[in-house]
PAZAPA-4460 file (N, C-alpha, C; in steps of 0.05 Angstrom, whole numbers, plus 32768, in hexadecimal, padded with zeros to 4 digits):
% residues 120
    n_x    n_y    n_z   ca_x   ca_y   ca_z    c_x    c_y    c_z   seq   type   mol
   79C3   7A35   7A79   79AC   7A48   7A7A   79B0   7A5B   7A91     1      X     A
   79AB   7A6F   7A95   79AE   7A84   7AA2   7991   7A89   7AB4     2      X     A
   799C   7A93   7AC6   7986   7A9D   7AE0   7981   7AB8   7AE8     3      X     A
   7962   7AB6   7AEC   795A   7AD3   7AF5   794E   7ADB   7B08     4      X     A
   7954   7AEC   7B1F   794C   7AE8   7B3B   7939   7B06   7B36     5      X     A
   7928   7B05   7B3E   790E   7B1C   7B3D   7916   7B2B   7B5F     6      X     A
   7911   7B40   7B67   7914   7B4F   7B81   7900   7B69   7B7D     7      X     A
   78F4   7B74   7B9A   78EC   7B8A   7B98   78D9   7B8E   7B99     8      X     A
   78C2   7B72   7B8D   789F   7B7A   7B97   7897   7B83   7BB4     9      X     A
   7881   7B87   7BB0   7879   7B8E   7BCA   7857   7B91   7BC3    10      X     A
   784F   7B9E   7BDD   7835   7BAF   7BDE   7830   7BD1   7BE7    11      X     A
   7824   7BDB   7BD4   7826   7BF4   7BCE   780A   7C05   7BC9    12      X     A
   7805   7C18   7BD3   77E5   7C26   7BD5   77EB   7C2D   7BB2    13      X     A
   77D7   7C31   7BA7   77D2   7C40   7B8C   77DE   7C5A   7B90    14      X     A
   77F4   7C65   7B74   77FB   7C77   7B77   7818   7C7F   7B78    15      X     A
   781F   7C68   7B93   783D   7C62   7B97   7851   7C4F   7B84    16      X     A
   7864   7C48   7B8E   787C   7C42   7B7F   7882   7C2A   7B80    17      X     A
   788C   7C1B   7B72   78A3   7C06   7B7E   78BB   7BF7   7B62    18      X     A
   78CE   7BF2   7B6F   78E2   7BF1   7B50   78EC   7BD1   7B5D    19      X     A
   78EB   7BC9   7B3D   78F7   7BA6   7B39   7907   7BA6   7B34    20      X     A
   7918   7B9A   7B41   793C   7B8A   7B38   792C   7B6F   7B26    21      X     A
   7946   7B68   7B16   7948   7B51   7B0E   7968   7B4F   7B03    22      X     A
   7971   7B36   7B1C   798B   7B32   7B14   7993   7B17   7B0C    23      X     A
   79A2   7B1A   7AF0   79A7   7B08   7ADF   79C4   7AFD   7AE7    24      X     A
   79CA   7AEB   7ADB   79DF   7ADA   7AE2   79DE   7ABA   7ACC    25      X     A
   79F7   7ABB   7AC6   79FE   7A98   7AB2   79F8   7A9F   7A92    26      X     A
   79FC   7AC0   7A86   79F7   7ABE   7A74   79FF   7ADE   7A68    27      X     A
   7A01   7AE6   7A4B   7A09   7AF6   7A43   79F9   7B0A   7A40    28      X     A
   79EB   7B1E   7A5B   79D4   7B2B   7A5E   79D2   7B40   7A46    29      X     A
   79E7   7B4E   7A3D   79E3   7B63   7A2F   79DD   7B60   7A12    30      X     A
   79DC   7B3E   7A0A   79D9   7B3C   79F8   79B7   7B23   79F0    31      X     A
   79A8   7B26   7A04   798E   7B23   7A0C   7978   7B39   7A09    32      X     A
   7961   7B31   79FC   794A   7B47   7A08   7944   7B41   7A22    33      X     A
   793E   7B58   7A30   7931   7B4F   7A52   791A   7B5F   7A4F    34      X     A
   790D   7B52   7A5A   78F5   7B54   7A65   78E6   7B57   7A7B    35      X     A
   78C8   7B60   7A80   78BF   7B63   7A94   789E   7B56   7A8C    36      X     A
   7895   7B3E   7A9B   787B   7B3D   7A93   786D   7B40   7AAB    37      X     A
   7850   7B37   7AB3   7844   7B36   7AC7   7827   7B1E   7ABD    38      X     A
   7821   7B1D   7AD4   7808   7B05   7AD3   77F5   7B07   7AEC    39      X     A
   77DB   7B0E   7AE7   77CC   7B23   7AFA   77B8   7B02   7B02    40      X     A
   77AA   7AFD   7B17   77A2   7ADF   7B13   778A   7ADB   7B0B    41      X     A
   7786   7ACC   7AFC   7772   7AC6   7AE8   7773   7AD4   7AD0    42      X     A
   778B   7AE0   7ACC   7797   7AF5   7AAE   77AA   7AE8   7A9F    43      X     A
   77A6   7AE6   7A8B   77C5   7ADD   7A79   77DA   7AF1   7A83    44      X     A
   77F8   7AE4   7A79   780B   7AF3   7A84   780C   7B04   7A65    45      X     A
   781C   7B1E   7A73   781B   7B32   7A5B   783A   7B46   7A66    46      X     A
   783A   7B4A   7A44   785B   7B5C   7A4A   7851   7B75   7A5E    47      X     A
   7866   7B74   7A67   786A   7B90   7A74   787D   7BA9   7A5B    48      X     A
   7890   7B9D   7A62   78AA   7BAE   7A58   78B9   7BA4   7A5B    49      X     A
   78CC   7BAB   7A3B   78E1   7B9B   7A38   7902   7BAE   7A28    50      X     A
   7916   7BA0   7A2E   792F   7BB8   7A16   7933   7B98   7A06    51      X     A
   7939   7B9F   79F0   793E   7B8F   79E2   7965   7B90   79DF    52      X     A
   795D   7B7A   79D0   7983   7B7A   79CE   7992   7B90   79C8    53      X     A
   7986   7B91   79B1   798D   7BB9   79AA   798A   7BCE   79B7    54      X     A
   7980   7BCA   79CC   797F   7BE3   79E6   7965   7BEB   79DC    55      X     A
   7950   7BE7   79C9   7943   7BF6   79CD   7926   7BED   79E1    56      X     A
   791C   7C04   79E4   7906   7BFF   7A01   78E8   7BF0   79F9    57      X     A
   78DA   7BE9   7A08   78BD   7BF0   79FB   78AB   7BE0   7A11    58      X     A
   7893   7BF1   7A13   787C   7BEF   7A2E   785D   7BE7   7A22    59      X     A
   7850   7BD7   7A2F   7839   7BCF   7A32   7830   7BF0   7A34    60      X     A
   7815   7BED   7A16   7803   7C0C   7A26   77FE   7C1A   7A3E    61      X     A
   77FB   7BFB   7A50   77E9   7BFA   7A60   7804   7C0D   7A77    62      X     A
   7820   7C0D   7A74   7830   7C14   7A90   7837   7C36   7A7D    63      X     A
   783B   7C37   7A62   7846   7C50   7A54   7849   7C65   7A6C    64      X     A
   785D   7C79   7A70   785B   7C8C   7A7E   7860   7C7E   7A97    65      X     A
   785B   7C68   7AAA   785A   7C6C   7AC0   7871   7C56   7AC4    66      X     A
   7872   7C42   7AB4   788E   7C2F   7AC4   78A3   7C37   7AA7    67      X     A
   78BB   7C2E   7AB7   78D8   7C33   7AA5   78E5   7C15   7AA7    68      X     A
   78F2   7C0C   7A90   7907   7BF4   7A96   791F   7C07   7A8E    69      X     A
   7930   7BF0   7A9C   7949   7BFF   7A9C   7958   7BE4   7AA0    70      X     A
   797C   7BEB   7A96   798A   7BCC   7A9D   79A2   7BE0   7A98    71      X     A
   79B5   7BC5   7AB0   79CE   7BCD   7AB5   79E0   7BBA   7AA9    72      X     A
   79ED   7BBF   7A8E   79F3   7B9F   7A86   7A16   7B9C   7A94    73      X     A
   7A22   7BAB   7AA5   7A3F   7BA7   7AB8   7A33   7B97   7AD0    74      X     A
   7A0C   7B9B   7AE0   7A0C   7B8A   7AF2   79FC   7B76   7AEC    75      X     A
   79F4   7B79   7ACE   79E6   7B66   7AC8   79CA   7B5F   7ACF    76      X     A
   79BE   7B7B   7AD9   79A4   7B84   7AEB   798C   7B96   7AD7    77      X     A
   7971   7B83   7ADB   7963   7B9C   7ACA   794F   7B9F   7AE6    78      X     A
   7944   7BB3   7ADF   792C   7BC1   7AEB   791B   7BCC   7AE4    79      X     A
   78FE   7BCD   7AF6   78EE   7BD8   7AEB   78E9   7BF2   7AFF    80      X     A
   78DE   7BFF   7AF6   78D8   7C1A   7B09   78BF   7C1F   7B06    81      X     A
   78AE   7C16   7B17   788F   7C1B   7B17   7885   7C36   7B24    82      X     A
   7878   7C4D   7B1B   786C   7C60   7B22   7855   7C63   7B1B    83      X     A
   7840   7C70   7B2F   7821   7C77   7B26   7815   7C5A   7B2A    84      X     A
   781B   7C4D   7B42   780D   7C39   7B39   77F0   7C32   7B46    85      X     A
   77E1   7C1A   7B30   77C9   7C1B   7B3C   77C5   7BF5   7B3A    86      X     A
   77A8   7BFD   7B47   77A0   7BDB   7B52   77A7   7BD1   7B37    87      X     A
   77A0   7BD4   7B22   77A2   7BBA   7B0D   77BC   7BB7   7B0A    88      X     A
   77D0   7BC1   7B0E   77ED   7BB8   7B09   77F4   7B9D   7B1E    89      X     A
   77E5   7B9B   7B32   77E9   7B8B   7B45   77EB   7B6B   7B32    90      X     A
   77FF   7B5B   7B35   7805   7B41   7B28   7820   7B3A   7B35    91      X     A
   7826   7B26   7B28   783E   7B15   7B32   784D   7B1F   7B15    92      X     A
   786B   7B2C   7B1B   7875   7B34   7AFD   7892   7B28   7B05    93      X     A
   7898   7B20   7AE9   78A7   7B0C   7ADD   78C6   7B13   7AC7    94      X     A
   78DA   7B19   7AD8   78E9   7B19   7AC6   78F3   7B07   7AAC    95      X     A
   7903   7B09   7A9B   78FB   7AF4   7A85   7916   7B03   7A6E    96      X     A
   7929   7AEB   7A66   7943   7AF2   7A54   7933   7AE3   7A3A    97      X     A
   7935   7AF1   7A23   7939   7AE6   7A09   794D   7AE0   79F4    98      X     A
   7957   7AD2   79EB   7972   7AD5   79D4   796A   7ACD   79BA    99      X     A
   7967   7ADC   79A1   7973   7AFA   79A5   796A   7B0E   799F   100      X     A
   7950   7B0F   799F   7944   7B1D   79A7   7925   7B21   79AD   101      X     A
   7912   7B31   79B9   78FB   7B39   79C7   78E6   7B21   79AB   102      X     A
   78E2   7B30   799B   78E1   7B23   7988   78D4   7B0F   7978   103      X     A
   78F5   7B02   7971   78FA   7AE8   7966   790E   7AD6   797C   104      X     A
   7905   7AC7   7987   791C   7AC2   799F   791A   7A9F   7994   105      X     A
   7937   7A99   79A2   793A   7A76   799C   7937   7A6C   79B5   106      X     A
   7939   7A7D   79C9   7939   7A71   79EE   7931   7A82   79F7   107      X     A
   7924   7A81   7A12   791F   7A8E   7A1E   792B   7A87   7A47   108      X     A
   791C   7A97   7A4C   791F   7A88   7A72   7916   7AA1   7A81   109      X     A
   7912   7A97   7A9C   78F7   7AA6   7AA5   78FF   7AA3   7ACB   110      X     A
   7905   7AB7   7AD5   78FD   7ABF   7AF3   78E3   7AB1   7AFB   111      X     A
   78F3   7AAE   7B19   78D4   7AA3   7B2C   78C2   7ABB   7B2C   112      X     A
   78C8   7AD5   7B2E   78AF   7AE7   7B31   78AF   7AF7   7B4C   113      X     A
   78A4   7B0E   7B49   78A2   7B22   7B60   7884   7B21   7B65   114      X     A
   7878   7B25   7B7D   785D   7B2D   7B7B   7860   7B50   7B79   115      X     A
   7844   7B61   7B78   7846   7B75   7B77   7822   7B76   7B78   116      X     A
   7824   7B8D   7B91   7804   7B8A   7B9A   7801   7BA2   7B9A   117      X     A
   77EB   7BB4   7B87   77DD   7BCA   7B93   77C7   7BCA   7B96   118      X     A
   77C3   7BDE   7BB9   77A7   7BDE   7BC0   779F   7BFE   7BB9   119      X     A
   7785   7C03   7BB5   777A   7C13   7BB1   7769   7C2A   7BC9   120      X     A
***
């Protein structure tokens, strides 16, 4: 099974920025959906954004326009790129591999998690 190390939360005024590493390792990344979820407390966890195996993209209404995923499948690194942000984005977000895809998957596996705090 393969591992996923989350990097890059922080705390951030509404408005500002902040971008997620998530680096993979023990597995054949480019041929995984990756993912981005989050889990706000006392909220079910919910997608963020994800590329599917096929490269293609796709975002929770709720970030459209303001965050980007992106993946590097030579370092085996995805990211998120958060802009515009506001208090409700604030949660603990969760990187997350699927095989084989977003989907229909047979396995999955799941990062410890970044926090990510905005104040208003």
């Amino acid at each position: 099974q393969g591992q996923l190390v989350e990097s890059g939360g922080g705390s951030v005024q509404a408005g500002g920025s902040l971008r997620l590493s998530c680096a993979a390792s023990g597995y054949t990344f480019s041929s995984y959906c990756m993912s981005w979820f989050r889990q706000a407390p006392g909220k079910e966890r919910e997608g963020v954004a994800a590329i599917d195996s096929d490269g293609s993209a796709s975002y929770a209404d709720s970030v459209k326009g303001r965050f980007t995923i992106s993946q590097d499948n030579a370092k085996s690194t995805l990211d998120l790129q958060m802009n515009s942000l506001k208090p409700e984005d604030t949660a603990m977000y969760y990187c997350a591999a699927f095989y084989p895809s977003c989907a229909d998957y047979a396995y999955d596996f799941w990062g410890q998690g970044t926090q990510v705090t905005v104040s208003s």
